[in-house]
C-alpha positions in Angstrom: 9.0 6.7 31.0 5.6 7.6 32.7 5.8 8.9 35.7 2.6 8.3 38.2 2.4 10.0 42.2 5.7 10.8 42.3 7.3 7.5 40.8 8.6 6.4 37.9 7.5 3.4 35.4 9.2 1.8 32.2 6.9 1.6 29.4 7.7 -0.1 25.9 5.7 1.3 22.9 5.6 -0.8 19.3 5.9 2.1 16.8 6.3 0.4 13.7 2.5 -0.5 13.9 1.9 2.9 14.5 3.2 4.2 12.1 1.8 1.7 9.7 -1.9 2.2 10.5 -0.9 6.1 10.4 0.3 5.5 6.9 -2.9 3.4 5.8 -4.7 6.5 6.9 -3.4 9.0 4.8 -3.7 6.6 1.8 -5.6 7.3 -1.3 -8.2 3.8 -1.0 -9.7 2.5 -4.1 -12.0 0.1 -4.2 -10.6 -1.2 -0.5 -7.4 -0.7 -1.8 -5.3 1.9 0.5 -1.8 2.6 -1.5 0.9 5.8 -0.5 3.0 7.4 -3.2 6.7 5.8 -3.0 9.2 7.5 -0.9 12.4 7.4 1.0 10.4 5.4 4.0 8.4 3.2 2.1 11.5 2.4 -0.1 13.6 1.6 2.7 11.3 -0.2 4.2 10.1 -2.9 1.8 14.0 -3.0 0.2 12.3 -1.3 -3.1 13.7 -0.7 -6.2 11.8 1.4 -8.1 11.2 5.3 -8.0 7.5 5.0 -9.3 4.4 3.3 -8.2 2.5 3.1 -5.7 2.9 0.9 -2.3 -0.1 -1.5 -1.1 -0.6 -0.2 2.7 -3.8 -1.5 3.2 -6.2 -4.3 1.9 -9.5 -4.8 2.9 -11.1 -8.3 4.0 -14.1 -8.3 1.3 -12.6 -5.4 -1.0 -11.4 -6.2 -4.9 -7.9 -5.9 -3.7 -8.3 -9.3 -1.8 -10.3 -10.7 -4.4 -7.2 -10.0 -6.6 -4.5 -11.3 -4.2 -2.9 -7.9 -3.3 -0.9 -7.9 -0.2 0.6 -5.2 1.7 4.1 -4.0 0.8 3.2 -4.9 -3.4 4.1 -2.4 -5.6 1.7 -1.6 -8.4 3.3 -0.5 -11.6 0.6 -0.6 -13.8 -3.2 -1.1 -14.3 -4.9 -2.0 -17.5 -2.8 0.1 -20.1 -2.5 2.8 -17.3 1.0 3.2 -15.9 0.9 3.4 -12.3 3.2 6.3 -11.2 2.1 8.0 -8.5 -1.8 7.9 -6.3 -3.0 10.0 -8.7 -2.4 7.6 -11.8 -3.7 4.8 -9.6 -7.3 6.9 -9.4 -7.7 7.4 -12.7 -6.8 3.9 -13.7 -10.5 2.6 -12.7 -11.9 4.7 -14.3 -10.7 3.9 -17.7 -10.6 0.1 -17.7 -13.5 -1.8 -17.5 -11.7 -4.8 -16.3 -8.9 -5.4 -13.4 -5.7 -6.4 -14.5 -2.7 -5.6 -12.1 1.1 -5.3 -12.7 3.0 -5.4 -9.9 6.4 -6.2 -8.0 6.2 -8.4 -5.0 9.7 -9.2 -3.5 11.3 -8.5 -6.9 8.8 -10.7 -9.0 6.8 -9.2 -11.5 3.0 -10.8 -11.2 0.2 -10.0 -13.3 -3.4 -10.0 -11.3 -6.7 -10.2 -13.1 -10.0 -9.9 -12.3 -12.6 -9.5 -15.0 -16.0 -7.5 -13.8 
């Protein structure tokens, strides 16, 4: 409620975008790739299953994330022989594989993305 010379007005708010973009903010971004560890939130939030990885939070238009297909909400598990457990793992993942090849979970299907550079 706002309230404006003396009177009072009903305002609706849409957090969940919010809170979304918020998220996308404090992400680690790679490569246009913006990902946030897994926790309690995220896990409830996207019905996930897993402990480990890292959540997609953010993709950018012309970035190799959208050249690979990655979508908000995937979880990435692994990248080249790198297992993907947290944001840092995700960092250091580029810089040991020369090309991209993704594991991840989308909706509870395991989907391997590949791009070679």
């Amino acid at each position: 409620t706002l309230f404006r010379k003396r009177k009072s007005i009903e305002v609706s708010l849409l957090v969940k975008e919010f809170r979304q973009s918020v998220e996308a903010e404090k992400s680690i971004g790679v490569y246009g790739i913006y990902v946030e560890n897994i926790n309690y939130r995220l896990k409830k939030q996207y019905n996930l299953r897993y402990n480990e990885g890292v959540v997609v939070m953010k993709v950018e238009p012309n970035g190799i994330g959208k050249k690979l297909g990655l979508k908000p909400g995937d979880v990435v598990l692994q990248i080249g022989n790198v297992r993907v457990r947290n944001k840092k793992d995700f960092q250091k993942s580029f810089q040991t594989s020369r090309d991209i090849n993704f594991i991840i979970d989308r909706n509870g299907m395991i989907i391997q993305l590949y791009l070679g550079l």
